[in-house]
VEXMITI-564237 format. One record per atom (N, C-alpha, C): x, y, z. Coordinates in steps of 0.2 Angstrom, whole numbers, plus 5000, padded with zeros to 4 digits. Each point is the difference from the previous one (the first is absolute). Example, Ala and Ser with C-alpha at 12.3 -4.5 7.8 and 13.67 -1.06 7.14 Angstrom:
BEGIN
506649725039499650065000500450065000499850054996500450065001499650055003
! end
This chain:
BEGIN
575455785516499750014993499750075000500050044994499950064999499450004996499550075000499750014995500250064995500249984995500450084994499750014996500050024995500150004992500549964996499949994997500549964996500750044999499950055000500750055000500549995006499749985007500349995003500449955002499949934996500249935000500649994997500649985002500549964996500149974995499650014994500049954994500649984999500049924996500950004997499850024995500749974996499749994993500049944999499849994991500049954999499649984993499849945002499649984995499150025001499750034996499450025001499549984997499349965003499649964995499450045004499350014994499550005002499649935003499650035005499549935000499350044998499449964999499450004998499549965001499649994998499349955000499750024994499649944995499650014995499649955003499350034995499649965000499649994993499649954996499550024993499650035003499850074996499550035001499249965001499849944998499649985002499949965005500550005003499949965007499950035007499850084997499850055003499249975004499750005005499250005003500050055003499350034999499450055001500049975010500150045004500149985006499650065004499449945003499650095004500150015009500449985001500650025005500050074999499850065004500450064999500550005003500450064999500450045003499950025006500750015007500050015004499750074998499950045008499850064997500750055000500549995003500750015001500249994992499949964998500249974992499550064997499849995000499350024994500150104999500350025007500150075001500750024997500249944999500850014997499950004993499749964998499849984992499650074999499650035001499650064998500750055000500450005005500550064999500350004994500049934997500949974996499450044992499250005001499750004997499950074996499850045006500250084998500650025000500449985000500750035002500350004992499749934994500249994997500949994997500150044995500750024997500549995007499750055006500350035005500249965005499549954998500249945006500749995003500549985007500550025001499949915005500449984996499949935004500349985007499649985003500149985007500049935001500849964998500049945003500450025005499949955003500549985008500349894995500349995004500349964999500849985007500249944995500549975004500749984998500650025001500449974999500549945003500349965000500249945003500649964997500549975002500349954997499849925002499949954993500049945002500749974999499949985005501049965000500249934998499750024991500149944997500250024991500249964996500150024994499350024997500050054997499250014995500249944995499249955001499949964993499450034997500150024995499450034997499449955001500049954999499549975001499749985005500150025005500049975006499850065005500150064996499750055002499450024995499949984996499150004996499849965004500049955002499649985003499850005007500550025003500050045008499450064997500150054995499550054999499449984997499749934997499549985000499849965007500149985002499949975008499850065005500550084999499850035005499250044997499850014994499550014997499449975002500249935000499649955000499750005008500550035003499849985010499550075003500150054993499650075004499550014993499450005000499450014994500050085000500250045004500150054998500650044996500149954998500750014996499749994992499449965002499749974993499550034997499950065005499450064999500350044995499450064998500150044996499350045001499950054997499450044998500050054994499350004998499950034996499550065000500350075001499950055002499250024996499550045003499450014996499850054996499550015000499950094993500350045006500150025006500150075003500749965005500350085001500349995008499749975005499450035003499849965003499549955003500049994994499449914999500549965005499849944999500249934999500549964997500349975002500549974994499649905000500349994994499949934999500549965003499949965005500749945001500149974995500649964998500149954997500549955003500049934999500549965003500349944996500449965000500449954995500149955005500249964999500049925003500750004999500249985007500849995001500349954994499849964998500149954994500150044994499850064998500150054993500650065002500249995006500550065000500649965001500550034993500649984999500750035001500550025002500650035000500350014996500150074997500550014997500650065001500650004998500550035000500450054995500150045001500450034995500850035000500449965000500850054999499950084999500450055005500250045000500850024998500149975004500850024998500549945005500749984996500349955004500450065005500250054999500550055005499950044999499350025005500050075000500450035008500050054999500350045006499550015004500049995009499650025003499550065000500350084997499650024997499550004995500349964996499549994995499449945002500249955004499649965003499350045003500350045003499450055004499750034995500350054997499650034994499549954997500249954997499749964996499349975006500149975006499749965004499350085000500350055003499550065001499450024993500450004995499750024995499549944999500249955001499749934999499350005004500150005004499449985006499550084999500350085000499550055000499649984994500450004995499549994994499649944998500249935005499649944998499349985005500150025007499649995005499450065000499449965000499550055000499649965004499450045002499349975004499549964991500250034996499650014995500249964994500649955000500249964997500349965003499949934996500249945004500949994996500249965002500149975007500050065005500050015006500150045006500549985005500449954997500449985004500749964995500750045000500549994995500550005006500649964994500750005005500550014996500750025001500550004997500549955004500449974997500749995004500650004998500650015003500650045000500549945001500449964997500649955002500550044997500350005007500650065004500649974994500550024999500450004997500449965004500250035007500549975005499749935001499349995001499749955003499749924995500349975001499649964994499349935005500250045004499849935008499350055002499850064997499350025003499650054994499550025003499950064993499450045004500050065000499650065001499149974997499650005004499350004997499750075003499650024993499750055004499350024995499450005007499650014995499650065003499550014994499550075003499349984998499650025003499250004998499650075002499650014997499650045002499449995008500050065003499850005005499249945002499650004994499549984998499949925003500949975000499949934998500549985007500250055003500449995006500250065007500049985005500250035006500749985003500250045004500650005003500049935002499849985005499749925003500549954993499650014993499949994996501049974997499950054998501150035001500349985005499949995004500549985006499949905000499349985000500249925001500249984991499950044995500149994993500849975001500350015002500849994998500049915005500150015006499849905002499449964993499650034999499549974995500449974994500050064999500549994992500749975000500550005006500549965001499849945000499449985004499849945001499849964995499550034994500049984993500549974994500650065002500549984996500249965003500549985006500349925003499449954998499349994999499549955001500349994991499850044996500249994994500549964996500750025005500750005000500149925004499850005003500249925003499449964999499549994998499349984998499749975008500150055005499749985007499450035000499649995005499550035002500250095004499450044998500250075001499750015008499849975002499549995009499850074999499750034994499850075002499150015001499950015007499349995002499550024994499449995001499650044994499550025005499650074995499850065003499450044995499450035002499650014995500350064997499450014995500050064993500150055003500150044998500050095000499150014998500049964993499650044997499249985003500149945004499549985005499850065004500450015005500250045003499750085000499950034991500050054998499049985000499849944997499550025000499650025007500249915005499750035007500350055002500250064998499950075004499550044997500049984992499550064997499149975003500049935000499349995004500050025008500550025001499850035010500050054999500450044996500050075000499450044998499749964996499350034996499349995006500349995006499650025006500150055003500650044998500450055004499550035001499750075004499750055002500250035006499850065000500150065007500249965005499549945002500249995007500749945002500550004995500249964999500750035005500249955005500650045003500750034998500149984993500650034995499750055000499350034999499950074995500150045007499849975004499950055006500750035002500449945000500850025004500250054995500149994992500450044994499550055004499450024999499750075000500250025008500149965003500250055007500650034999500749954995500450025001500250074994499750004996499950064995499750085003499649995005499750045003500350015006500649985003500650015005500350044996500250014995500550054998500150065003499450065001500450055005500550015005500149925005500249975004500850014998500050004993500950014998500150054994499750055002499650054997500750034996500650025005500550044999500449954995500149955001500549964997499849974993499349975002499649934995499650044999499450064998499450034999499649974995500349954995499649954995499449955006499450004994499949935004500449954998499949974993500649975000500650015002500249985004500750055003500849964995500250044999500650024998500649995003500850015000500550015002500050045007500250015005499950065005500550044999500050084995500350034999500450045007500550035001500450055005499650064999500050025007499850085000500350054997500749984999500650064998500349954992500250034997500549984995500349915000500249994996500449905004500750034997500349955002500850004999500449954999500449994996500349964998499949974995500549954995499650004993499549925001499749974997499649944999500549935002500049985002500449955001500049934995499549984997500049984994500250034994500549954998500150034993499350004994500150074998499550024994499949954995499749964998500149944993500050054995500149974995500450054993499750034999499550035001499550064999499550025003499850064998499750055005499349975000499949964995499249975000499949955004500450005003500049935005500150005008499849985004500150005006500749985002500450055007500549965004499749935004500649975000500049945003500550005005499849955003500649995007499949945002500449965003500349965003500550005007499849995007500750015002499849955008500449965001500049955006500150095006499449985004499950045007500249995005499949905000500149975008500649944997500450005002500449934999499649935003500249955001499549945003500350015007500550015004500150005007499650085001499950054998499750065001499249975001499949964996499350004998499849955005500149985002499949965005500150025006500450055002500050035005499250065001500050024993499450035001499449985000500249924997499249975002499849985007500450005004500149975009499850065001500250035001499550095001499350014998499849964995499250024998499849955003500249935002499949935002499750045009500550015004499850025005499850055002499750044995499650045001499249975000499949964996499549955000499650014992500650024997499750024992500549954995499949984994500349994995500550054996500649994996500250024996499950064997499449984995499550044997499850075002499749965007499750075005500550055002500849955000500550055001500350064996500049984993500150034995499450044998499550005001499750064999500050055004500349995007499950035005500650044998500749984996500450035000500050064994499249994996500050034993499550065007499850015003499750025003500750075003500349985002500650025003500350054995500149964995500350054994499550064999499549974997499350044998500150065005500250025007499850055006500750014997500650004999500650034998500050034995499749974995500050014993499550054999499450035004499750024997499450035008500349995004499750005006499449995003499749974995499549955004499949914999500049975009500049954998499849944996499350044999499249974998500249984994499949964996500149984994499649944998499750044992499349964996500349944995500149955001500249974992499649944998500249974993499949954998500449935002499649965000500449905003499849964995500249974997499949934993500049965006499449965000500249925004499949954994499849975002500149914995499349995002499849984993499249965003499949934998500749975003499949924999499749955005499450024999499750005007499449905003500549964997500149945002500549964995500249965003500649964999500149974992499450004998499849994992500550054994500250045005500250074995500950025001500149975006500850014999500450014998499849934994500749994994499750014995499450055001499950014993500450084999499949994993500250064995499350054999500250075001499550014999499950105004499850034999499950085001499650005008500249965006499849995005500150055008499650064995500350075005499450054999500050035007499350045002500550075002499550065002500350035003499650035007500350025006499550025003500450055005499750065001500050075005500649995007500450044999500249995007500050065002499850025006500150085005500649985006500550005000500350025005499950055004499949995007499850075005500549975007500450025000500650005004499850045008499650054999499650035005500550045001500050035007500650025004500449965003500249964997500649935002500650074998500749975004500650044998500549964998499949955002500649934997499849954999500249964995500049934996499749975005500149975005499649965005499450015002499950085001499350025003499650014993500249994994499550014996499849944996500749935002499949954994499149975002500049965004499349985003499450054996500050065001499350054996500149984992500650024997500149974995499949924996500149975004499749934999499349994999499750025005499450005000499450064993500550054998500050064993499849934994500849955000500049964994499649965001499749975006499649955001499250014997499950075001499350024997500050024992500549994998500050034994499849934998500049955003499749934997499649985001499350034997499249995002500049914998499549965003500049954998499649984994499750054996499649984995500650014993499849954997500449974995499950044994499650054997500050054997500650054996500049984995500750024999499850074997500550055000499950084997499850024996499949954992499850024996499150015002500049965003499249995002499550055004500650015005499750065005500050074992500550004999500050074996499450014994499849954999499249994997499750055002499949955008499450005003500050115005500750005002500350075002499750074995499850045003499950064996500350065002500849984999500550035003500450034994500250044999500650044996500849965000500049995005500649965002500149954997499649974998499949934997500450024992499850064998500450014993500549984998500250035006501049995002500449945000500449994998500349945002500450015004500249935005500250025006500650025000500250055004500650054998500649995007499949965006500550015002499949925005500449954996499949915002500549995004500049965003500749975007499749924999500649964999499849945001500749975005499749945004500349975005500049934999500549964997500049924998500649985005500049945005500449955003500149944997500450024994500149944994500549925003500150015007500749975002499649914999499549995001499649944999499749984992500450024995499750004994500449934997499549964996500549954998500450024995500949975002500450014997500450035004499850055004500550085003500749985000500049935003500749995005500550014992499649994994500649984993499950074997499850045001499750074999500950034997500450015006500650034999500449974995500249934999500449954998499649994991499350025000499950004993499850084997500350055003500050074999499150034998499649985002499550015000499850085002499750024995499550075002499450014998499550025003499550004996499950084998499750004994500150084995499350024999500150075000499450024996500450054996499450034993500350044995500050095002500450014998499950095000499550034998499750045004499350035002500050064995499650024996499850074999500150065007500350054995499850055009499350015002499949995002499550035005500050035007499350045004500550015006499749955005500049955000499949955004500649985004500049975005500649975005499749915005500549984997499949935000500649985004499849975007500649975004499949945000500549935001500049945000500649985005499850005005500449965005500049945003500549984996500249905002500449975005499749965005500649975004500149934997500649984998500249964998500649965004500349934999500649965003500650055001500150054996500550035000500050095005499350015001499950065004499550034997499750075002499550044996500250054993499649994995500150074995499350014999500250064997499450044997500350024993499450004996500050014993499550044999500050074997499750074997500050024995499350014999500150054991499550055003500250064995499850095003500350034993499350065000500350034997500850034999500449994994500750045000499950064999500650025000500250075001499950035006500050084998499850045007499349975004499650004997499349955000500249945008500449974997500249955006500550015005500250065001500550025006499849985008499450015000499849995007500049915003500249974995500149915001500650005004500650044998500650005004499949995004499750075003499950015009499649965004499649984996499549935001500349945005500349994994500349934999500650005005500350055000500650005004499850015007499550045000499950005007499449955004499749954996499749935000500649965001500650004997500449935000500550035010499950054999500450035006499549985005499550015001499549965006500049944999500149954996500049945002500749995004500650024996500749985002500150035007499450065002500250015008499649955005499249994998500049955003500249945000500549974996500249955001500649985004500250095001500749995001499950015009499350055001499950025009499549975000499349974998499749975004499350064999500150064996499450044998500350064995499650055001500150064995499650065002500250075001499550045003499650034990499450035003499650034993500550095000500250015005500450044997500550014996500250064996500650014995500649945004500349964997500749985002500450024994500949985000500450004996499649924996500250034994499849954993500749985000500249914997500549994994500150054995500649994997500250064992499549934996499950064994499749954995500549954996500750005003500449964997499849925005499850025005499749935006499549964997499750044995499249934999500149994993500550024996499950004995499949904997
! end
């Protein structure tokens, strides 16, 4: 399974229907649950950003391999409503951007399904245009529902139908998207055959949101979050030539970059490239995981050691500053819940004078290990308490690392064409890696600035995908220049 854009995904055509949630405006309650502080920083942006707002849903597409009964699907979409209360949240923004906002919540019993015809034959084209236009203009932080779906019944197909839905970041995380499709398949057969759906149960998000704003209001200086971000803010010199931010950014080349972007541009300039492209196949990926195994490290610790690699080719120093999303589902209560369950925290890679993949993967492991202080502190908080400049910034250059092969459903993953999506980025010059090992091998999914702006991802990327494939192939990788794949090899 891949993560894209919607642009990237095989739509059929067919027949096209909105999905939705209503509810009477009076069944609305005054709820004093705050907001996560993750939530609460997003809701402020959507705030002053206003008009300009540029929607950020992520979402999921999927086929269920049955006939669509409209009704049978309302109620699958009431039931999945009814299993996550943060579905059934909302808020009410206050006099300024950054105040407070009001929560508001509704009783699984007042929210209803509804549908709207689009079209019986639209063209695959059209499908997208219409799905696209559908979700950037409906899905916000700042208007309820926060969570809509479309479905496509394939024209060829009358024995399955395309579900695909988006929410705003606010109401869901990757975690989030990935067991959504077993959930909501499991829903619909429950519906369908009138069986039990055996879908475990799991606490609130919005529980969740409060107990962090009560711990966090402890934060202060001597809190081991604030120490680790400020050590690592104040390590910048260390990658002085490449990273000079403290928030550190992309690591630029000493000289010119070459080659064009490997993602294609989305239809315009105002928007970030994207990319998609399978790295490792599943016999490669395996073979490179025996190599970090015996070395005495993980997978993860091996792939950063390989970004480490590039980074010394790419731009000649191995030391590299970034940012890590983990998951703060941090007892078994939070699993299967729905919900914005993502921190970030500091990683310094220091490869030292190691000269190959095996002499450095161990130091590197121990780099990611520390970037995991044990205090449960999330970033919004430290940056409070931080009286740092860097805090301004938003984080400018993220690497994330998921071993999704254990995720329920995986194994049906292929067979019901499953992707999990996110929306087209405004440009900006930020740089976002995602790198998934899945049943089927490794990909990485990227957005970066386009155009000239984004040139340097080529060489990047091409020369990261080429250290992994040489260690997989010999058993290591020198930090010195090698021959790279052509950029026709990772595409």
């Amino acid at each position: 399974m891949e993560y894209t854009e919607l642009s990237d995904y095989p739509l059929p055509s067919g027949r096209v229907t909105e999905w939705t949630v209503l509810t009477p405006d009076d069944a609305w309650a005054a709820d004093e649950r705050r907001l996560s502080l993750t939530h609460l920083a997003h809701a402020r942006r959507a705030v002053a950003a206003g008009d300009n707002w540029h929607s950020e849903w992520i979402g999921t597409a999927f086929h269920i391999e049955h006939p669509l009964d409209a009704v049978v699907l309302a109620r699958t979409m009431e039931r999945w409503y009814a299993r996550h209360e943060v579905f059934r949240s909302t808020l009410t923004p206050g006099s300024d951007a950054d105040g407070e906002f009001t929560r508001r919540t509704v009783a699984s019993e007042r929210v209803t399904a509804s549908n709207r015809l689009v079209g019986r034959h639209l063209s695959s084209t059209a499908v997208y245009e219409h799905i696209t236009e559908h979700f950037d203009t409906t899905v916000s932080p700042l208007r309820w529902p926060h969570c809509i779906a479309v479905t496509v019944e394939p024209l060829d197909d009358p024995d399955s139908f395309l579900f695909v839905f988006a929410a705003d970041h606010t109401v869901m995380d990757a975690y989030t998207q990935v067991f959504a499709i077993d959930e909501v398949v499991a829903l619909y057969e429950s519906e369908l055959t009138g069986t039990p759906d055996d879908l475990p149960e799991f606490g609130s998000y919005v529980d969740f949101s409060e107990a962090e704003r009560r711990r966090c209001e402890r934060t202060d200086a001597a809190d081991p979050a604030v120490a680790a971000w400020s050590a690592f803010f104040d390590a910048h010199a260390e990658t002085a030539a490449a990273q000079p931010d403290r928030m550190p950014a992309f690591p630029m080349p000493s000289s010119g970059a070459t080659g064009p972007v490997l993602g294609d541009d989305t239809s315009s300039s105002s928007h970030q490239a994207s990319l998609s492209s399978w790295i490792l196949d599943a016999e490669q990926t395996e073979r490179f995981h025996r190599v970090c195994k015996a070395a005495g490290a993980n997978m993860q610790a091996g792939v950063y050691t390989a970004l480490t690699i590039a980074a010394r080719r790419h731009c000649g120093d191995p030391h590299l500053r970034l940012i890590n999303p983990v998951h703060t589902r941090s007892g078994v209560e939070w699993l299967g819940s729905a919900g914005w369950f993502v921190d970030i925290v500091p990683v310094h890679l220091r490869p030292g004078a190691a000269e190959t993949f095996l002499e450095a993967i161990g130091t590197v492991a121990a780099n990611v290990d520390s970037g995991r202080n044990d205090s449960p502190t999330p970033y919004s908080a430290v940056a409070d308490v931080l009286d740092d400049p860097a805090t301004d910034v938003a984080p400018q250059f993220v690497v994330s690392y998921i071993d999704m092969r254990t995720a329920a459903g995986a194994q049906h993953w292929a067979r019901r064409k499953a992707r999990v999506l996110r929306s087209a980025t405004a440009q900006a010059d930020e740089v976002y890696l995602w790198i998934n090992r899945v049943p089927g091998g490794t990909n990485i999914s990227a957005r970066f600035p386009s155009g000239a702006a984004g040139n340097p991802m080529s060489d990047f990327i091409t020369s990261f995908t080429g250290v992994l494939r040489e260690v997989a192939a010999t058993g290591d990788a020198a930090y010195s220049s090698a021959p790279r794949p052509t950029t026709e090899a990772v595409r």
